[in-house]
C-alpha positions as CSV (number, residue, x, y, z in Angstrom):
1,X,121.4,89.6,83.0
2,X,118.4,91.8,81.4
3,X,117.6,88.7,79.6
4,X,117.0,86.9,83.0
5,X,115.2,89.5,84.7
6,X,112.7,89.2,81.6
7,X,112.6,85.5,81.8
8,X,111.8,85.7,85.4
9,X,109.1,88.9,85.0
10,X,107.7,85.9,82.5
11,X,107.6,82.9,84.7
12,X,106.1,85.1,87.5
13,X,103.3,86.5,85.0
14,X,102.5,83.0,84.8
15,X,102.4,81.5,88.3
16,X,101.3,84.2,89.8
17,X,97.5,84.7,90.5
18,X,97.3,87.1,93.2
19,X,99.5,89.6,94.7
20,X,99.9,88.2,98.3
21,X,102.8,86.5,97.4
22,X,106.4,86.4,99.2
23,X,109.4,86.2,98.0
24,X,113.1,85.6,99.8
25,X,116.3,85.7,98.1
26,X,120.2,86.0,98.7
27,X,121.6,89.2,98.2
28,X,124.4,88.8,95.5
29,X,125.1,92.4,95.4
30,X,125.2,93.7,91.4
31,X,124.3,90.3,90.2
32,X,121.0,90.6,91.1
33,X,120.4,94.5,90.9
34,X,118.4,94.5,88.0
35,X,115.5,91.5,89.6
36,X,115.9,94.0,92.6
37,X,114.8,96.6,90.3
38,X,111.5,94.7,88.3
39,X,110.2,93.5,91.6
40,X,110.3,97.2,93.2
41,X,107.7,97.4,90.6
42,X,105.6,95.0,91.9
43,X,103.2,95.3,95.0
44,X,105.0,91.6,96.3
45,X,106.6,90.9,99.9
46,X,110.3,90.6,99.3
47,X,112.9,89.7,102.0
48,X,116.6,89.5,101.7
49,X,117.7,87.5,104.9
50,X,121.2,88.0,105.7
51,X,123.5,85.1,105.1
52,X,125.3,85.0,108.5
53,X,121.3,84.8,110.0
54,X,120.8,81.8,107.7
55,X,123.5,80.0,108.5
56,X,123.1,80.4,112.0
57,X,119.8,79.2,111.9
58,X,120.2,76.4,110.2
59,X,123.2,75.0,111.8
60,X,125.7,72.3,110.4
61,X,124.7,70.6,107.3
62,X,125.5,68.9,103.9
63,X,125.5,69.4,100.9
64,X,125.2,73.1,98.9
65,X,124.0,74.1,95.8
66,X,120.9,76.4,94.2
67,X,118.2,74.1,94.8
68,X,119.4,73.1,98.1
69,X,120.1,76.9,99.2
70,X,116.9,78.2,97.7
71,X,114.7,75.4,99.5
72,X,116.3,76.6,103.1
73,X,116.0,80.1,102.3
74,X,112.1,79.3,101.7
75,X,111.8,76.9,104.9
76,X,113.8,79.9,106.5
77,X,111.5,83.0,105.9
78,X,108.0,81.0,106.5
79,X,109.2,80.6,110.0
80,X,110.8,83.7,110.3
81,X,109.6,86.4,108.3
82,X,107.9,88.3,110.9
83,X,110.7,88.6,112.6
84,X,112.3,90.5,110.0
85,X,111.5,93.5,108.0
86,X,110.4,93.6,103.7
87,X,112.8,94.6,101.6
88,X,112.6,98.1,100.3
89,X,114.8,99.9,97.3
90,X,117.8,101.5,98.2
91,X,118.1,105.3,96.9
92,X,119.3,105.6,93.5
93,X,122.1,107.9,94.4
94,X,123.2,105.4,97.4
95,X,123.5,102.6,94.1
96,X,125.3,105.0,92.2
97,X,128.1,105.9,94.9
98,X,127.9,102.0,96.2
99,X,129.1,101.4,92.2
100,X,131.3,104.4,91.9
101,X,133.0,103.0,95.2
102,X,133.5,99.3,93.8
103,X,134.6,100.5,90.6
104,X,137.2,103.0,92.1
105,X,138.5,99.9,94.3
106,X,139.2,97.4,91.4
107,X,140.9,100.3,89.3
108,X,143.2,101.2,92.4
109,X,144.4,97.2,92.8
């Protein structure tokens, strides 16, 4: 995953010119945690939309998969993002119970 997130930190080095730029992403919960964490670093506009919103606003379609899902989340946020607020980091101790919780629920099953 760390390999990713440096990979990424990379590929935005490169495109990036400015820092008026937006970004919109699923929330995956731990998967993505440590991209969460590089971009708190960074002065960018992030928004997680929620899912159920998504789907909603897109209505019935065809056809899913990471391209396809990343292209609507895009066409999503540049109509809506004003309508929503940025993403912000989550306290550190909130992450830590949120994990402790998790963990604590798999080892009870």
């Amino acid at each position: 995953m760390k390999n990713n997130v440096k990979e990424i930190s990379q590929l935005i080095k490169k495109v990036v010119k400015d820092q008026n730029v937006v970004i919109a992403m699923e929330n995956t919960g731990r998967y993505n945690s440590n991209l969460f964490e590089y971009l708190s670093t960074k002065d960018f506009k992030i928004y997680v939309p929620n899912p159920l919103h998504l789907k909603k606003s897109i209505g019935l379609y065809r056809g899913k998969n990471d391209k396809i899902d990343s292209q609507r989340i895009c066409s999503f946020i540049e109509k809506n993002y004003t309508d929503f607020k940025q993403w912000k980091p989550s306290n550190k101790t909130i992450d830590k119970l949120g994990s402790y919780i998790l963990k604590e629920g798999i080892e009870q099953k």
